[in-house]
Steps between C-alpha positions, in 0.01 A plus 500: 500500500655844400301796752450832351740788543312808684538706198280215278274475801482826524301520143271275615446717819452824218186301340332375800534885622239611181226248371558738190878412458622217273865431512608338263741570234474437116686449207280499165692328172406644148565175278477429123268256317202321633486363886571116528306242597373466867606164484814562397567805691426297823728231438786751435445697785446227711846395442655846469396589890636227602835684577364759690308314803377790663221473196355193693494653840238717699498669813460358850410792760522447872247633754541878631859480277646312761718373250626640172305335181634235325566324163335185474412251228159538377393085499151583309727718243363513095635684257154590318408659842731763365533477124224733413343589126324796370420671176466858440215705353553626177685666314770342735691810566709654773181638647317168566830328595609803747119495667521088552859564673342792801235211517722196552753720744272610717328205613685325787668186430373186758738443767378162583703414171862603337454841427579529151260467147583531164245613284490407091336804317366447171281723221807793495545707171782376226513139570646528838410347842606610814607323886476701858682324734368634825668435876435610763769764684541265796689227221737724347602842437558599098840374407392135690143540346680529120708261600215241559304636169849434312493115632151518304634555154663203295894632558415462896732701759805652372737738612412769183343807673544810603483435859790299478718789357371746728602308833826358382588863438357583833737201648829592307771409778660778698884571536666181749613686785879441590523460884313353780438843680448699200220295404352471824556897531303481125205293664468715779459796346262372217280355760498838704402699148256232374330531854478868467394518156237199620361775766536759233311321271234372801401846602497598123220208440323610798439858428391364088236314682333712778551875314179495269534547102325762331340262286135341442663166358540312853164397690254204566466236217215374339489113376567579115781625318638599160730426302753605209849435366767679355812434295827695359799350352781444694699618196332868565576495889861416435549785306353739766707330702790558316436884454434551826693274716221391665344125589257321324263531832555840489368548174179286548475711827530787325232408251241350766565796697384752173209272424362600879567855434317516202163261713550768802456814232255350287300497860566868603747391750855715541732221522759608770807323667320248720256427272633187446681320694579136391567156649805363304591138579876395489568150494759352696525187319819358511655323191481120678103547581341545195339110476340609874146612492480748783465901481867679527438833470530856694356788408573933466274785511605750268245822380483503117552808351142589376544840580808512240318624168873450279549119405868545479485652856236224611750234407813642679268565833421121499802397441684751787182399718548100434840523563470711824217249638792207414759706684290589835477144587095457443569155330710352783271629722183306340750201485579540880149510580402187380793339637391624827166343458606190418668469814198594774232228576280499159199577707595826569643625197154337334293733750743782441479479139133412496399828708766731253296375220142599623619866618431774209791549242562863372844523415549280216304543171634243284735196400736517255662108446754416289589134396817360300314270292648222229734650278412291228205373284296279698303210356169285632402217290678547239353872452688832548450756800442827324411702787566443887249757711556554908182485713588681846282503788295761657542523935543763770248711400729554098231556255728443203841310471762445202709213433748486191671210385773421248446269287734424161528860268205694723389631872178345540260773772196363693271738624195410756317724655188562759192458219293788679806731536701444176278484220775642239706226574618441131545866523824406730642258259486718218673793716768239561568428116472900455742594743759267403445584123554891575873403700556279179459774309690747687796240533497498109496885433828525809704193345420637131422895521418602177744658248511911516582480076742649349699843592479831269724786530373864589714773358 
């Protein structure tokens, strides 16, 4: 039996907080030709989750969380419990297939099983068919969630992604020091600063969560959502990137962060400095765990420069804000915290976390994910992946969140969002593909300015 960490627990302790809340996390494949056979698809899968067995496994809960919950093996387990099918209305378009996904996200998933269903959508425009894989947040955070949809398609688990590069650059070996003391000296002192910065970063957290934002985008749920997706080639955010020396989270940042100015205008609101204020998971996966399905992640609060009307000047802010949130310690502090937790009796960190969850949330007014997906083409039955969407979760009183994935030559957006609050939902995408289209463009007029034409002589 494998018990829960009290980070995974605590997403369970998030839903149970808010009969309105589902959390679970989603990953919807855009795939070429028509869908396979049930019969076929079920034998394949059937052998393909084989090598992950926490697909087989449900929850066991002890009384008053006297005990942290546990992994067991589900004995009545059957696949076509959670192999679902569904056509779309016509004409099969984004529209129809967007509206099924805010319906199949926000319904819980059953605990009394393994909490995971993959649902085989059929009907879409151009000969195409399409797969949500849907988990719930408890299971696995994004990198272990694409992990588990990659052991789905026909190449299985590999070590091509993104998230891969990005943490083996994160774990590039330091200098060896040369002497006993002076690397004892050198421990000391880097545990003394990471402490600070830890407290830093603590207090930092503290103040994002209790000072109110001036914003009408955090409050109480209601049980439906919608949803839209966005996607820009990764071609076009390198080259911003390359202009401006800038990341490629920084740029999608930078792009969300327009997209929200333009919503908060369009609705007479003056978008000022804490208008939005984001919740920016940081994963602190380590190379060696990516085969373990658990949540490794910490989290920032940086305010998004709506306020900033240049999109030059937008971009630098979020990247000097990113990289100041980094450098105060709010990461290690999130890290720290859960560390902490994991070492009190689980019942009280379950109450503790349990009461946090049902007191009012004000600070925050949005989640902003981002996922290093599979570098390369994926395949499932013998049919290409043309389009990998992120479905994020809604919690804590956020009425809209953002995840963005990488998958192959494009950053893939998924946008859900509170149906009675965020009706221009698509509206959101759109801004996203806007934004980063306008930086494209200036990128191309500063690398290539255009030629002045030849000189003539006055005399």
């Amino acid at each position: 039996m494998e018990h829960l960490s009290s980070l995974d627990a605590g997403f369970l302790k998030a839903e149970d907080a808010d009969s309105r809340v589902s959390l679970a996390i989603g990953g919807l494949a855009l795939i070429e030709g028509p869908a396979p056979e049930q019969d076929a698809l079920l034998s394949s899968f059937s052998e393909r989750i084989r090598g992950c067995p926490r697909f087989g496994q449900r929850l066991r809960l002890h009384t008053l969380d006297l005990g942290a919950p546990e992994w067991v093996v589900d004995p009545d387990f059957d696949i076509e419990r959670h192999i679902r099918r569904v056509a779309l209305p016509h004409p099969g378009g984004d529209r129809e297939l967007f509206r099924l996904i805010a319906d199949v996200m926000a319904r819980r998933l059953d605990r009394d099983r393994p909490l995971w269903e993959v649902w085989v959508i059929e009907g879409l425009a151009d000969e195409r068919w399409a797969m949500l894989t849907k988990l719930h947040h408890c299971m696995a955070d994004g990198i272990a969630a694409t992990h588990l949809l990659s052991g789905l398609c026909d190449d299985g688990v590999g070590g091509h992604s993104f998230a891969h590069s990005a943490v083996r650059a994160r774990e590039k070996p330091s200098a060896p020091r040369t002497t006993l003391i002076g690397g004892l000296l050198n421990t000391s002192a880097a545990l003394t600063a990471g402490i600070v910065r830890a407290v830093q970063g603590a207090s930092e957290i503290a103040a994002g969560l209790l000072r109110p934002a001036a914003s009408s985008l955090n409050g109480p749920l209601s049980d439906l959502r919608r949803y839209s997706g966005a996607r820009v080639a990764m071609a076009d955010i390198d080259l911003i990137c390359r202009t401006f020396d800038v990341t490629v989270n920084d740029v999608a940042l930078a792009a969300i962060t327009e997209s929200y100015r333009n919503l908060m205008i369009e609705r007479g609101l003056k978008p000022v400095r804490d208008s939005l204020r984001t919740l920016v998971p940081v994963s602190v996966r380590s190379a060696d765990a990516f085969d373990k399905t658990d949540n490794r992640v910490s989290l920032m609060l940086p305010n998004l420069p709506v306020d900033e009307e240049n999109p030059v000047q937008r971009l630098r802010t979020v990247h000097d804000r990113l990289g100041r949130a980094k450098a105060s310690g709010q990461r290690q502090a999130g890290n720290l915290f859960v560390s902490l937790a994991n070492r009190i009796p689980f019942a009280l960190s379950a109450w503790t976390v349990g009461l946090l969850m049902r007191l009012p949330q004000r600070g925050v007014v949005t989640v902003a994910t981002n996922v290093p997906g599979p570098s390369r083409p994926l395949r499932v039955m013998g049919r290409n992946v043309v389009g990998l969407y992120p479905v994020p979760p809604l919690a804590m009183d956020l009425r809209t969140g953002v995840a963005m994935l990488s998958y192959a030559d494009h950053l893939f957006f998924g946008i859900l969002a509170d149906y009675d609050v965020v009706a221009d939902v698509d509206q959101l995408a759109r801004g996203i593909e806007a934004a980063v289209a306008r930086l494209v463009a200036i990128s191309k007029r500063r690398r290539n300015p255009p030629s002045r034409g030849p000189l003539s002589l006055v005399v």
